[in-house]
BAROTOR-955506 format. One record per residue (C-alpha): residue in three letters; residue number from 1; x, y, z. Coordinates in steps of 0.25 Angstrom, whole numbers. Layout:
ALA,NUM,X,Y,Z .
...
//
This chain:
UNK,1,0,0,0 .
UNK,2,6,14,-3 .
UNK,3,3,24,7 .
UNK,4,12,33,15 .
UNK,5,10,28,29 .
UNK,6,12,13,25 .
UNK,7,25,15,17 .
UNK,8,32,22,27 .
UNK,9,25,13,39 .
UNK,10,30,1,29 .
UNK,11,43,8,28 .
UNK,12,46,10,44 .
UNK,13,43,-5,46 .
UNK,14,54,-8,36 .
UNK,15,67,2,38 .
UNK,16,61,8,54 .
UNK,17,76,11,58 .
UNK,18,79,18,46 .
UNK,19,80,34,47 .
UNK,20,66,40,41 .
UNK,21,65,54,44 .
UNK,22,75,64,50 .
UNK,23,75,78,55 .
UNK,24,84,84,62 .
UNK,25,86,77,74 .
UNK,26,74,68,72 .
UNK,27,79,54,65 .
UNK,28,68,46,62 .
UNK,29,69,32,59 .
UNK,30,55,23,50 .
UNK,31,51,18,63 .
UNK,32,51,30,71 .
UNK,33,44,39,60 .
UNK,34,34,27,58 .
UNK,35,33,30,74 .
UNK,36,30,43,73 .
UNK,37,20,44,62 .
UNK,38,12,35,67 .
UNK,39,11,42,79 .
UNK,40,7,57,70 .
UNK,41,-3,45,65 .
UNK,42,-8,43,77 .
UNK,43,-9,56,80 .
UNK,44,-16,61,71 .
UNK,45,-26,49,72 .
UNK,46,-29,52,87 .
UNK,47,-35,66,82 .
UNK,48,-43,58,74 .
UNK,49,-38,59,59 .
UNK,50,-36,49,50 .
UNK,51,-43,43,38 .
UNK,52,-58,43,39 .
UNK,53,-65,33,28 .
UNK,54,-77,38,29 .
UNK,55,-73,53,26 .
UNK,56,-69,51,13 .
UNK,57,-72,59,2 .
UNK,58,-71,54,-13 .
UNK,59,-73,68,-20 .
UNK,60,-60,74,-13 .
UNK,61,-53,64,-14 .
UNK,62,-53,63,2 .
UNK,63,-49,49,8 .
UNK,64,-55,54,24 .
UNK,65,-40,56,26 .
UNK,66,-37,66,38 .
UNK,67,-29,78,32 .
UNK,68,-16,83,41 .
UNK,69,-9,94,37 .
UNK,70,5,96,39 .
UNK,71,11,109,42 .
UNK,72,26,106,44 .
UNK,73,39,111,40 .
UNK,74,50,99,38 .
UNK,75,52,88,48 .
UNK,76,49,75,51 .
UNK,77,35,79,54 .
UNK,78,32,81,41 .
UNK,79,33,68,36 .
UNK,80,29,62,48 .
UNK,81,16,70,46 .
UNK,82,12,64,34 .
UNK,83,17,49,37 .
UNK,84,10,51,51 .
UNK,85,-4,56,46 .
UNK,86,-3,47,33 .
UNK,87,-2,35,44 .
UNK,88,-16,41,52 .
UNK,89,-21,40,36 .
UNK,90,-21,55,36 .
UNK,91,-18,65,25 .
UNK,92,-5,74,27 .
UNK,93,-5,87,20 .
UNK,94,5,97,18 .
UNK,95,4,111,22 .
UNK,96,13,123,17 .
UNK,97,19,130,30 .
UNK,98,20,143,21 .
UNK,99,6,143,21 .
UNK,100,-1,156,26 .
UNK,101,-14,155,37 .
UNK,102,-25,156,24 .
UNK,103,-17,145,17 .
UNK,104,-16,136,29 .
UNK,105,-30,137,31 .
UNK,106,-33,135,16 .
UNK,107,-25,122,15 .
UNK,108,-29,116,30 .
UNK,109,-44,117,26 .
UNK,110,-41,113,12 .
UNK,111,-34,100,17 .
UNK,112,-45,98,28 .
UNK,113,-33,97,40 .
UNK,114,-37,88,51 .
UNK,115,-21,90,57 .
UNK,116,-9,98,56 .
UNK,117,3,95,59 .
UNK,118,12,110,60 .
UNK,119,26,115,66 .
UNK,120,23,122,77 .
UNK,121,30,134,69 .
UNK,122,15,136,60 .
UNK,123,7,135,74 .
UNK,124,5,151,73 .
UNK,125,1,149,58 .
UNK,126,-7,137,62 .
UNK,127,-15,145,74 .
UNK,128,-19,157,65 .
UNK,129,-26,146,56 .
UNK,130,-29,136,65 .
UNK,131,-46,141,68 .
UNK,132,-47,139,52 .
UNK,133,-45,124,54 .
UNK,134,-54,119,64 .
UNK,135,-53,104,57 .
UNK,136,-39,102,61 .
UNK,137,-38,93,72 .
UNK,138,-25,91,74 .
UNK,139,-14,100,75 .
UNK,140,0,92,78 .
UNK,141,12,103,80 .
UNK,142,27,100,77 .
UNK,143,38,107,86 .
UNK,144,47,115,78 .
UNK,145,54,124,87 .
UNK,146,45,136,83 .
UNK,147,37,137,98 .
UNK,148,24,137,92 .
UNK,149,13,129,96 .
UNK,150,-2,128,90 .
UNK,151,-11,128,102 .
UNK,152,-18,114,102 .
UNK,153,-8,108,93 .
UNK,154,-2,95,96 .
UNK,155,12,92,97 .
UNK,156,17,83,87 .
UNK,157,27,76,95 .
UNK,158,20,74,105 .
UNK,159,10,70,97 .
UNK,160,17,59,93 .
UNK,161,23,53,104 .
UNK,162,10,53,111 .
UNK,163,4,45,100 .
UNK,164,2,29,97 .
UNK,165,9,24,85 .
UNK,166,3,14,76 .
UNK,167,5,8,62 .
UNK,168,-6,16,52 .
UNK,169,-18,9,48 .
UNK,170,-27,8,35 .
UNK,171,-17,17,27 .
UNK,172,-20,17,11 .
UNK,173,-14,21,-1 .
UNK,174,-27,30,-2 .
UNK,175,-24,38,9 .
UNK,176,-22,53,6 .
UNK,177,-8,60,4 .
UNK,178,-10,77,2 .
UNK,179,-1,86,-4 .
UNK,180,-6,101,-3 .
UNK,181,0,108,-17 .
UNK,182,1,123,-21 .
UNK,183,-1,135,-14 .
UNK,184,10,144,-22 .
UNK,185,-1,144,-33 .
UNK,186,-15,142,-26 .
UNK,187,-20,136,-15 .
UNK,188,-15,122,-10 .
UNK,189,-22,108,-15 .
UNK,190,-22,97,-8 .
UNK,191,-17,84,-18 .
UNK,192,-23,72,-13 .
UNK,193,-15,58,-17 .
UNK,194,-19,44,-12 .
UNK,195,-5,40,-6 .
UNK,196,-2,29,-15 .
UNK,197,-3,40,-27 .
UNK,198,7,49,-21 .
UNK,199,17,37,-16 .
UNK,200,18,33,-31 .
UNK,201,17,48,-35 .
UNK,202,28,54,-28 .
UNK,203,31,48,-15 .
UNK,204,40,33,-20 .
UNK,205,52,31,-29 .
UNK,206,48,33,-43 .
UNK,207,49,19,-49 .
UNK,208,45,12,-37 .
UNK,209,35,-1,-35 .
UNK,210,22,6,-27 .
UNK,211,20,-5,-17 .
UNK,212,23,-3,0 .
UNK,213,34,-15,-2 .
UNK,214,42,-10,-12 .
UNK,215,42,4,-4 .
UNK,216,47,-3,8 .
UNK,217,56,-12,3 .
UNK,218,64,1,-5 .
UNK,219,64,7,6 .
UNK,220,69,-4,13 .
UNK,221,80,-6,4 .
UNK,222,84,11,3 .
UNK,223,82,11,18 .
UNK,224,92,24,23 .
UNK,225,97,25,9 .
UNK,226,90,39,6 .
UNK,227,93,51,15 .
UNK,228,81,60,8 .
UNK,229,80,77,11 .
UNK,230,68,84,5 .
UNK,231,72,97,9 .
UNK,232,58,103,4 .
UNK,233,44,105,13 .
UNK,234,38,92,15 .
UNK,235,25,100,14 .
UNK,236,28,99,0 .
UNK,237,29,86,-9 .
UNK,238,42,85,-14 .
UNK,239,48,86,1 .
UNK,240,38,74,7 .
UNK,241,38,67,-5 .
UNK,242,52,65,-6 .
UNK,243,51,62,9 .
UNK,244,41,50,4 .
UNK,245,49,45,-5 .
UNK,246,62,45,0 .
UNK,247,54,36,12 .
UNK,248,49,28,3 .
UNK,249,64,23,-1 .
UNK,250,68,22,13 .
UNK,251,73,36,14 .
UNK,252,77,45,26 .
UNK,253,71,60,26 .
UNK,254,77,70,33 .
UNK,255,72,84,35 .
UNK,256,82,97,35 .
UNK,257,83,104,47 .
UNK,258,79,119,42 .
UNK,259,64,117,39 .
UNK,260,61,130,39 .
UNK,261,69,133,26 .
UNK,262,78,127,16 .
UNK,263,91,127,24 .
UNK,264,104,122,12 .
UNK,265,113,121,22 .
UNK,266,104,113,32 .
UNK,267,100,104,21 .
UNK,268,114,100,14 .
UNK,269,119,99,30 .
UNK,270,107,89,31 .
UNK,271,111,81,17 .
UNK,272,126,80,22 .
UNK,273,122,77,35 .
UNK,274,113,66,33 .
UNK,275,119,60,19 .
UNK,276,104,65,13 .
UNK,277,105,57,-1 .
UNK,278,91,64,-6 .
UNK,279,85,78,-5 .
UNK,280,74,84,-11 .
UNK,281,72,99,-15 .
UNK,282,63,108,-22 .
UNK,283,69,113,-36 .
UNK,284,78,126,-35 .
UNK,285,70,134,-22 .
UNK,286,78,122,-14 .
UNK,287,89,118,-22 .
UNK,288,94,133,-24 .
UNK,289,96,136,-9 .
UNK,290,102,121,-8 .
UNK,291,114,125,-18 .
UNK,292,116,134,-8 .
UNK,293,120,127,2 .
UNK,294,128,117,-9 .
UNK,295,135,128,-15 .
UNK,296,142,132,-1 .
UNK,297,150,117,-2 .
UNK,298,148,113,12 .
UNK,299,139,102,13 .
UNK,300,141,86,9 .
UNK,301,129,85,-1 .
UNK,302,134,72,-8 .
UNK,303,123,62,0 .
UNK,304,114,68,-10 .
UNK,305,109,59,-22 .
UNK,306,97,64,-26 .
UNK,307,91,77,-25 .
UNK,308,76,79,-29 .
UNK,309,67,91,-33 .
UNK,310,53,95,-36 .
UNK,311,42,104,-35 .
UNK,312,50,116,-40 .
UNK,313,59,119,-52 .
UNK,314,73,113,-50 .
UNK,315,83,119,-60 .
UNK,316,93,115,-69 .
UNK,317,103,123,-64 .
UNK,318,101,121,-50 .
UNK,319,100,106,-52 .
UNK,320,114,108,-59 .
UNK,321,120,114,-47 .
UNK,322,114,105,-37 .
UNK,323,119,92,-44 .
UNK,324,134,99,-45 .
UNK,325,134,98,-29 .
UNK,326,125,85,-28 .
UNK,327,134,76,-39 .
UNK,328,129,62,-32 .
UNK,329,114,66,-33 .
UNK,330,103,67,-44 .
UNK,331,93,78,-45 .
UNK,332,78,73,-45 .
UNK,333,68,84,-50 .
UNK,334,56,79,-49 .
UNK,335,41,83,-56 .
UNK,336,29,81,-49 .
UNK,337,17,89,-40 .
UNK,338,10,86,-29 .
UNK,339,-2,82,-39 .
UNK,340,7,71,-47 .
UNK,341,18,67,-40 .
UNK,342,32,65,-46 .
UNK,343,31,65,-62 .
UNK,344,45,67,-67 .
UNK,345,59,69,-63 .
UNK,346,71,75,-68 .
UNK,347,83,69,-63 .
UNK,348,97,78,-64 .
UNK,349,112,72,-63 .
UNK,350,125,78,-60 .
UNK,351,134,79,-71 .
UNK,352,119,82,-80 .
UNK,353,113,94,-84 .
UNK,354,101,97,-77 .
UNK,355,87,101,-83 .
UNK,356,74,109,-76 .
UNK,357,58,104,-80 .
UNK,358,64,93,-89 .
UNK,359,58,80,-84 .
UNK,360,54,66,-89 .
UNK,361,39,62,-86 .
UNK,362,38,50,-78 .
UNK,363,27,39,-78 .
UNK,364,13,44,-80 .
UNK,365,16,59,-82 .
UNK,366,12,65,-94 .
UNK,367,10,80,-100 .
UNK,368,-4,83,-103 .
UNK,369,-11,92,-112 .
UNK,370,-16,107,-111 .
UNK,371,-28,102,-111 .
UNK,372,-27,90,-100 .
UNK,373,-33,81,-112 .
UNK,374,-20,73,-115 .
UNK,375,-7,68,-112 .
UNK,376,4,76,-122 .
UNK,377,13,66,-128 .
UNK,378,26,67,-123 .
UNK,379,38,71,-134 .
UNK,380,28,82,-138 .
UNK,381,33,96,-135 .
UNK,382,20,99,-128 .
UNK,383,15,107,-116 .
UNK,384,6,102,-105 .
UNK,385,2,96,-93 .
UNK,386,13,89,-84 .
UNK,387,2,78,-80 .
UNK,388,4,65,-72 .
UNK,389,-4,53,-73 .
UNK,390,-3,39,-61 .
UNK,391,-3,42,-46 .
UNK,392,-8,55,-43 .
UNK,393,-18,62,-34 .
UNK,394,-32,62,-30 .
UNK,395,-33,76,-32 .
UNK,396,-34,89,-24 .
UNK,397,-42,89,-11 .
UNK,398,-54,95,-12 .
UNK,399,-52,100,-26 .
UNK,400,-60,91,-36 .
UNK,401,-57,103,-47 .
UNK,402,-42,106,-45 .
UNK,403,-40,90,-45 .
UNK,404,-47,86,-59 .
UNK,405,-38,99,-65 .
UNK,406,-27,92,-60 .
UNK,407,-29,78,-62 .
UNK,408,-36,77,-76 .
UNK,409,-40,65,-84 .
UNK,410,-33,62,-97 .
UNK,411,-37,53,-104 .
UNK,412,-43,44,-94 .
UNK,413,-29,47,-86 .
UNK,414,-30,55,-73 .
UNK,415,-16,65,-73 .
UNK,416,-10,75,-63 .
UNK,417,-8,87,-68 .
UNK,418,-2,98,-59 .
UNK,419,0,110,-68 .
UNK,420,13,107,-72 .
UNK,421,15,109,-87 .
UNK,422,25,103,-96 .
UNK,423,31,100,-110 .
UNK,424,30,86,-116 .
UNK,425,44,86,-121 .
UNK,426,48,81,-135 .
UNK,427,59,73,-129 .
UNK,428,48,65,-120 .
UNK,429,51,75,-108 .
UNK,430,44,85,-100 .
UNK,431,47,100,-97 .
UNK,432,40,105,-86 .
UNK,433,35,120,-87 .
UNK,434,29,122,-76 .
UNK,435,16,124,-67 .
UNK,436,3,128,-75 .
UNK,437,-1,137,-64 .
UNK,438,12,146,-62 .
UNK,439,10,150,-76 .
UNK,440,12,165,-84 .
UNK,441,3,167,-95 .
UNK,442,11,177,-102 .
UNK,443,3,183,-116 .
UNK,444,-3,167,-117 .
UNK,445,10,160,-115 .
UNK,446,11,152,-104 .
UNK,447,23,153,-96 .
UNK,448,29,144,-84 .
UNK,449,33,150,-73 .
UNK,450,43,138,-68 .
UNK,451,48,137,-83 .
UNK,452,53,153,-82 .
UNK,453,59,150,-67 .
UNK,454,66,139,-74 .
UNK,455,73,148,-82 .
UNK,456,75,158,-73 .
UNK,457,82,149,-63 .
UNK,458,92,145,-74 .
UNK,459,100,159,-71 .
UNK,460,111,156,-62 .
UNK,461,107,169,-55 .
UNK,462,92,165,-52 .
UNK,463,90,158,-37 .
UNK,464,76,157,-39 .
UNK,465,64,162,-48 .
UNK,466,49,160,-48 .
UNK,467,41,167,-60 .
UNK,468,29,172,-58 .
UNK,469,16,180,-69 .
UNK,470,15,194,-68 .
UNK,471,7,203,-75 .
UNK,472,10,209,-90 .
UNK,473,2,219,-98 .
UNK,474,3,212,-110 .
UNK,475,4,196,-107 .
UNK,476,-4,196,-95 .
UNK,477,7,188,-87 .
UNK,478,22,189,-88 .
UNK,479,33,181,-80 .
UNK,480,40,187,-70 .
UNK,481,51,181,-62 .
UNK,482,54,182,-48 .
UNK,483,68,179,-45 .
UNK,484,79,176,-35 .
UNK,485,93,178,-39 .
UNK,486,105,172,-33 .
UNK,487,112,179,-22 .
UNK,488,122,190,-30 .
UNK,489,114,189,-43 .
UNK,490,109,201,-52 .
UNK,491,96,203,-57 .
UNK,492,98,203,-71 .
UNK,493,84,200,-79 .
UNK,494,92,200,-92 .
UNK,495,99,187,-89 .
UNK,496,88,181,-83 .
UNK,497,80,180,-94 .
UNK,498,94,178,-103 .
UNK,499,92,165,-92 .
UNK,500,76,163,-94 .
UNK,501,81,164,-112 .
UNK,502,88,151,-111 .
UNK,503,77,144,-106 .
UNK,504,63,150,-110 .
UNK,505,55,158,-120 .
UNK,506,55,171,-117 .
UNK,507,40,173,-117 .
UNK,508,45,166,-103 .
UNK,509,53,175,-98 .
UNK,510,51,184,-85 .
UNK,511,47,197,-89 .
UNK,512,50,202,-74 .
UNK,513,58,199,-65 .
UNK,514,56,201,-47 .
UNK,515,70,199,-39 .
UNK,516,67,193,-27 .
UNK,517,78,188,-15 .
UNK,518,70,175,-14 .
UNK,519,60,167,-22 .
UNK,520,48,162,-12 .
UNK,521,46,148,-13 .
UNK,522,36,138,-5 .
UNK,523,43,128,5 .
UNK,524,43,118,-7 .
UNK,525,52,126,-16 .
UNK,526,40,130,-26 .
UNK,527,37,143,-31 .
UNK,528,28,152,-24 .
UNK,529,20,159,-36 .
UNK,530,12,167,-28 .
UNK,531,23,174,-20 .
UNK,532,31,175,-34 .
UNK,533,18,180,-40 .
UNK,534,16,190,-28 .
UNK,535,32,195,-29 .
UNK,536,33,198,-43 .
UNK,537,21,207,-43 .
UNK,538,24,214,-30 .
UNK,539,38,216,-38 .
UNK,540,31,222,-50 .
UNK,541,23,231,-43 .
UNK,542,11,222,-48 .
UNK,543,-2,222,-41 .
UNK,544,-7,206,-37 .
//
């Protein structure tokens, strides 16, 4: 059976005195976190959630699942939250701890939240909101130094230790796993996957037989052979689906120290501390400060074997430079969304030039038409849909019409289609352009705003860039670029676009540029729209 809780429950009873999970001070072999997530499970069972059969609701896609939110920074009570509640057959969430008071309130109620487990450092944030949410029943609070308490909240420590451990019962592949997307662009959605969907998705080896013994016995047989950082928020896919996987193989996660922030010098003293032999990043907004703290010489990186990105544009250049202090590992980007799971990868080499957007399609993804009617054969040089047909998710909670825009029929064939558009390749390739909805419509042509950063990003000068529509009399939107240059860099527009010639049309190119110190990014590494949106018209004197 595929589900969460029985793989790692199967893969404690197998390697228990193998290190799991470490953080810090806290060294955590299968047996112990097996011990302590039974004990969040039975936690949250005594406050009475659960699964409930009989609540269960067909038309959104609702399994009677209890729904916990977690509202956590990095630490080994991240992933215990979600093995812990996955084992009371509850459905973990993720929440953003950027979000503002109205954006928690949104995405609590959204989520129907029966519990939430918070650092004490959000229980200020959490009181101001907390008379909005009378259906939250529990409130379970994580020390973290910060001296806040939430009145009425209970400790999860001693939580814990007060509680009864016992093996799960009645787990299924049905039960629910979440994923809350967006929020840079609109309001955040809540995907909805049966946990055997996402396990074959995006959370095992590709290449792998689906079956609960052949998990076990791989990871019998890797047992403490992958030392795995994901340096991203685990409140974002790519950080806690690495973690997954990297289990699933018999792996050992660790967690930096500096939670608060990417830290380079905190995370490379982590890798040659500890031997890491895996780390996950999120394209340059990570990778960028990283060389950082590779470039000063002072750290023992070579442990490292492979080196995975996704969610957020990687460059070539950047990649090129990464492999030239990393000359035993492999770069991994990988192409996927929280609606399709992984869909391609693009692996880079030392001692090989390094590509961005070029990827080989793997089994079951597809390019569709404009239209949605049709699969473009691949080899022919057209533009489409990135779509992706075989494990994918129920839909969106609670959102019937957002979920049959995303999740067409063709042909009798039901595919996942984010937004992400592509070229069908003549070659039998994919280029990937971008998402449909950070688009510029400039005088009819559409424009991509990842495909400009792209170029933009190949000036050695250029730290970071995200491009943004602004207004124009005559094309109704034009391209402008906000920008972070290197430390002891001059603004030079002239050899920017000399840059953005080498690599796009000009109809493309910026037609202004803002100068800013830093590019604002989510945790996760991704682009904020709004806030670039929002910068480049208070820059331009522009009324929103």
């Amino acid at each position: 059976m595929l589900n969460l809780a029985a793989i790692h429950e199967a893969i404690s009873e197998a390697i228990p005195d193998h290190e799991c999970l470490v953080f810090r001070d806290r060294r955590y072999t299968w047996r112990q976190v097996q011990d302590r997530t039974r004990r969040l499970a039975a936690v949250l069972e005594g406050a009475g959630l659960g699964c409930h059969a009989e609540r269960a609701s067909l038309e959104n896609w609702e399994s009677g699942q209890d729904h916990v939110a977690l509202y956590l920074h990095n630490g080994n009570e991240y992933l215990e939250g979600m093995v812990g509640a996955f084992k009371a057959r509850c459905a973990p969430f993720n929440v953003n701890y950027r979000y503002v008071e109205e954006e928690l309130v949104y995405l609590f109620e959204n989520a129907d939240a029966k519990a939430v487990v918070f650092h004490a450092a959000f229980a200020p944030t959490i009181e101001r909101v907390r008379a909005h949410l009378p259906h939250v029943r529990l409130w379970l609070e994580v020390e973290d130094g910060s001296g806040n308490h939430l009145e009425g909240a209970v400790a999860y420590e001693e939580a814990l230790a007060a509680a009864t451990p016992s093996a799960p019962r009645d787990l299924s592949p049905d039960d629910l796993y979440i994923l809350y997307t967006g929020g840079t662009t609109g309001m955040p959605k809540g995907v909805l996957w049966r946990q055997e969907e996402i396990l074959k998705a995006a959370l095992m080896p590709p290449r792998t037989e689906h079956t609960l013994d052949a998990v076990v016995a791989r990871a019998t047989r890797r047992a403490g052979q992958m030392k795995a950082l994901p340096t991203p928020p685990f409140m974002h896919g790519a950080a806690h689906w690495a973690a997954f996987t990297m289990w699933h193989v018999g792996g050992t996660i660790f967690v930096q120290d500096n939670v608060a922030k990417l830290d380079s010098d905190d995370i490379w003293g982590l890798v040659e501390r500890e031997g890491i032999t895996a780390m996950t990043l999120v394209g340059d907004a990570f990778a960028q400060p990283l060389l950082e703290g590779l470039r000063k010489g002072q750290y023992d990186v070579s442990s490292i074997r492979s080196l995975s990105s996704g969610g957020a544009i990687l460059t070539a250049r950047v990649k090129d430079e990464l492999l030239s202090f990393l000359p035993g590992a492999r770069i991994m980007d990988v192409l996927g969304s929280s609606e399709s799971g992984h869909q391609a990868t693009q692996v880079s080499l030392p001692g090989e030039k390094a590509t961005t957007g070029d990827f080989e399609l793997g089994e079951g993804n597809a390019v569709l038409n404009e239209a949605m009617t049709d699969v473009l054969p691949l080899g022919s040089g057209a533009q489409g849909w990135l779509a992706r047909t075989g494990p994918m998710p129920l839909g969106y909670y609670k959102d019937p019409e957002k979920t049959a825009r995303t999740f067409p029929e063709v042909a009798g064939v039901r595919y996942s289609v984010p937004g992400d558009r592509a070229v069908a390749r003549i070659d039998g390739g994919v280029d990937l352009l971008g998402r449909d909805s950070v688009t510029i419509n400039s005088g009819g042509e559409k424009i991509f705003a990842e495909e400009v950063e792209h170029a933009l990003k190949h000036h050695p000068d250029v730290y970071d860039a995200v491009v943004t529509a602004t207004p124009h009399d005559r094309w109704g939107q034009q391209v402008t670029a906000v920008v972070a240059l290197r430390a002891g860099s001059v603004q030079d527009e002239a050899s920017l676009l000399a840059e953005c010639e080498r690599h796009i049309a000009r109809y493309k190119f910026p037609r202004e540029f803002v100068f800013v110190d830093e590019v604002l990014r989510a945790p996760s590494g991704k682009a904020d729209y709004r806030w670039a949106k929002s910068t480049a018209f208070e820059a331009l004197g522009i009324a929103d």
